[in-house]
C-alpha positions in Angstrom: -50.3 30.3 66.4 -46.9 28.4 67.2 -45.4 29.7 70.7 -42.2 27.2 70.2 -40.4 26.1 66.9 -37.7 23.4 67.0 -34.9 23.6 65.2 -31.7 21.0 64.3 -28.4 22.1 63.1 -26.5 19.6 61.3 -22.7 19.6 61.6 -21.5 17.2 59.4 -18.0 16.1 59.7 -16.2 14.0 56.5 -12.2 12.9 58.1 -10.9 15.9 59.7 -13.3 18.4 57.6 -16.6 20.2 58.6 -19.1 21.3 55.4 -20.1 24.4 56.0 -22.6 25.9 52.9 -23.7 29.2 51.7 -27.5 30.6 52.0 -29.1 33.6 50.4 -30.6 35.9 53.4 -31.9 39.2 51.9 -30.2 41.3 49.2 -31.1 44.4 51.7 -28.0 43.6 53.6 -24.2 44.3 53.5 -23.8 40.7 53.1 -26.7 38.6 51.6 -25.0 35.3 51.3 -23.6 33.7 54.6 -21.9 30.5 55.5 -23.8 28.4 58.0 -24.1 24.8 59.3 -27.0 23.2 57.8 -30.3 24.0 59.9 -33.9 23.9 59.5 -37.3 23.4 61.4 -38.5 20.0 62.4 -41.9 18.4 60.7 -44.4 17.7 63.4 -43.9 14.7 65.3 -40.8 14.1 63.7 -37.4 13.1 66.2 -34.6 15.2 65.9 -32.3 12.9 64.9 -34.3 12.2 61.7 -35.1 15.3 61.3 -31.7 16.4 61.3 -30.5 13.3 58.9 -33.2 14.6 56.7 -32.6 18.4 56.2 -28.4 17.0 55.2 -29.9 14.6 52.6 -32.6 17.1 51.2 -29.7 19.5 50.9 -26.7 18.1 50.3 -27.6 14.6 49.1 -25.3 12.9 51.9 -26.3 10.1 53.8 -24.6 10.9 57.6 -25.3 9.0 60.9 -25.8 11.2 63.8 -22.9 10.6 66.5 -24.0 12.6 69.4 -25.7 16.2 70.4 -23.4 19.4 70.6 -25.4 21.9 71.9 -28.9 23.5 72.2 -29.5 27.0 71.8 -32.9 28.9 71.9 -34.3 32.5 71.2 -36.9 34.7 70.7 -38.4 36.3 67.5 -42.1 38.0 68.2 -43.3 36.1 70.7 -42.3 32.5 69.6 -39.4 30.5 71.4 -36.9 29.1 68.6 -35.1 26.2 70.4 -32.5 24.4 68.7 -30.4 21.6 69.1 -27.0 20.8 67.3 -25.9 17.2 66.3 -22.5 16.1 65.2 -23.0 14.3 62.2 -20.5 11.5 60.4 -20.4 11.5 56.4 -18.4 8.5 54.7 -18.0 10.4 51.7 -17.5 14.0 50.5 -19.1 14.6 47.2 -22.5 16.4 47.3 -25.1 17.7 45.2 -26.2 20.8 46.3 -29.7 21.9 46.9 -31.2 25.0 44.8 -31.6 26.8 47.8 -28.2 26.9 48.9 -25.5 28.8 47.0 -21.8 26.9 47.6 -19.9 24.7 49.6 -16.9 23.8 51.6 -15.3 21.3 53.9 -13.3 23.3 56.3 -11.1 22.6 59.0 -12.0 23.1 62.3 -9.1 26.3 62.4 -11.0 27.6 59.8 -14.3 27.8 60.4 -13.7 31.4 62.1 -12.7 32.5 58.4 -16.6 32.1 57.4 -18.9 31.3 60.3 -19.6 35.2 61.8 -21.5 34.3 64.7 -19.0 34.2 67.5 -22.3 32.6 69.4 -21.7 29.3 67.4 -18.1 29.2 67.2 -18.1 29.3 71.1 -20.8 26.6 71.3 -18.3 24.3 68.7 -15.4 24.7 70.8 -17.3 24.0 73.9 -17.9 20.8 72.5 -14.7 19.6 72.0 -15.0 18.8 68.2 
């Protein structure tokens, strides 16, 4: 059984826009759909920054080049250590073509990300890196 899972966190930035998308969690909650950066487990023996490069074109169709690491983050679920680690990533272009999985969306400003990013966790972490 896994003890760690590694995670990347894409944050793709187009001009002065960040694309934020929408995922379907669980219909048992108040909120089922929630805006997120894209994220997703690593393959084995895969780097992060192809993983991450990956996971945005399987998703979103974009091409982006990865400019530099944000932040980590790690926690626990059951007794496996989730540890992540958050990449600024550069898009030349704005149009996307949207996976199944995913429900909508947006390129945001950075002022507005508090209007659909809940997790005051990750809003800290993006102003801490000076985006």
């Amino acid at each position: 059984m896994e003890k760690y899972k590694i995670m990347v966190k894409g944050i793709v930035q187009f001009e002065n826009k960040f694309l934020i998308v929408e995922r379907w969690y669980d219909d048992r909650i108040v909120d089922p759909y929630q805006w997120e950066f894209i994220d997703g487990k690593l393959e084995f023996g895969e780097q992060p920054e192809k993983g991450v490069t990956r996971l945005i074109f399987e998703t979103t169709g974009l091409s982006v080049f990865v400019n530099r690491i944000l932040y980590t983050w790690s926690f626990m679920v059951g007794d496996v250590c989730n540890i992540g680690i958050s990449f600024l990533c550069v898009s030349t272009r704005d149009d996307i073509l949207l996976s199944e999985e995913l429900n909508d969306f947006r390129w945001v400003t950075k002022d507005e990300l508090g209007n659909y990013i809940e997790n005051k966790a990750v809003l800290a972490d993006i102003d801490k890196a000076e985006l």
